[in-house]
C-alpha positions in Angstrom: -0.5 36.4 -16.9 1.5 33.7 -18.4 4.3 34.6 -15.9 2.0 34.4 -12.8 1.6 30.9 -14.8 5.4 29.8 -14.8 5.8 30.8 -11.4 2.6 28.7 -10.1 3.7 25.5 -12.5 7.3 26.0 -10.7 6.0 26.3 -7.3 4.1 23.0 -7.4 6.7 21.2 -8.8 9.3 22.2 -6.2 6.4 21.0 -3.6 7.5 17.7 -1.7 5.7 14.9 -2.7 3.5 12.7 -0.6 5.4 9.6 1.0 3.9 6.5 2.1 4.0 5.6 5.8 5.9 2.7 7.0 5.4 1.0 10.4 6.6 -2.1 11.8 3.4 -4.7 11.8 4.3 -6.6 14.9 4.3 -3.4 16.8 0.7 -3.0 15.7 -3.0 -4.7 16.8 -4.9 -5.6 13.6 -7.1 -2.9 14.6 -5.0 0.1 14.4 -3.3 -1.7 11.2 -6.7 -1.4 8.9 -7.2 1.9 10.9 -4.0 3.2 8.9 -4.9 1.6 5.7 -8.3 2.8 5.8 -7.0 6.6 6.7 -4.1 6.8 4.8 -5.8 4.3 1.6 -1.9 2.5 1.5 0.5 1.9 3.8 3.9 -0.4 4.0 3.5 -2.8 6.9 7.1 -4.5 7.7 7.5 -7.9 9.5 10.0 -11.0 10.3 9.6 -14.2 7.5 7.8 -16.7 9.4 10.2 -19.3 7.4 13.2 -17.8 7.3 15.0 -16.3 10.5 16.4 -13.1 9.9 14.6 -11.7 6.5 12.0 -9.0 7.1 9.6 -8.9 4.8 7.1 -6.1 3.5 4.0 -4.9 1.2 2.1 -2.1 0.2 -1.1 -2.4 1.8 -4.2 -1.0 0.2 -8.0 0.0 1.2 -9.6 -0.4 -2.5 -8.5 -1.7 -5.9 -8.1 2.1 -7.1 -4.7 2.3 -5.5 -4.1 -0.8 -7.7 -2.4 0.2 -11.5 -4.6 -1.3 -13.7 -3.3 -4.5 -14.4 -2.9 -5.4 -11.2 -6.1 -6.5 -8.9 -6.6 -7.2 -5.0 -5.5 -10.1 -2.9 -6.7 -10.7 0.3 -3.4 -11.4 2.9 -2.6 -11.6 6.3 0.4 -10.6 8.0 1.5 -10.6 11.4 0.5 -8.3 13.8 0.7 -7.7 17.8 -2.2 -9.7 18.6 -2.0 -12.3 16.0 -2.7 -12.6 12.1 -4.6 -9.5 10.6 -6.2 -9.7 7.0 -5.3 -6.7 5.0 -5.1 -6.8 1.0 -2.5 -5.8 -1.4 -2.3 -5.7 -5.3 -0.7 -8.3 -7.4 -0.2 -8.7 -11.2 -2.8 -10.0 -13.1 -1.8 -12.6 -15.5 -0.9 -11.3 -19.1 -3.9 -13.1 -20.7 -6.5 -11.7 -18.1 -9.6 -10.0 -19.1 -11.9 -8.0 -16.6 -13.7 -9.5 -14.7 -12.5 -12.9 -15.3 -9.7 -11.6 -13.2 -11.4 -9.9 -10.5 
């Protein structure tokens, strides 16, 4: 039995993990951007700085605060996408002196 064990524990950690999708905002409508994050619950969304020519910038997207870590909560953004801006939220840090709610 405790081989049969072993074997399992070794054949799900030799399993690939799960990798985040990445796509390229601009190529994008808003729509099918929160259709990603809403089926995949996080996605990296690239796209150009609008103030700086030639530096792409990028985020983890999210669909609720549990893909957050815990001391981070949600911020509402938008970003760029192929029909104009598209709001979408990420997590950010919370301040170190934060409590619950008061943070939210």
């Amino acid at each position: 039995m405790s081989r049969l064990l072993a074997i399992a524990i070794f054949l799900i950690a030799a399993m690939p993990a799960e990798a985040i999708s990445r796509y390229s905002a601009l190529q994008l409508s808003c729509g099918e951007i929160t259709a990603i994050i809403r089926r995949d619950g996080a996605a990296i969304f690239r796209y150009p700085s609008p103030r700086r020519t030639g530096l792409t910038l990028y985020d983890r997207y999210v669909r609720h605060s549990g893909y957050c870590a815990r001391h981070q909560s949600l911020e509402k953004v938008y970003i760029p996408s192929a029909g104009g801006q598209c709001l979408v939220q990420h997590c950010v840090s919370r301040p170190d002196n934060c409590i619950g709610a008061l943070c939210d």
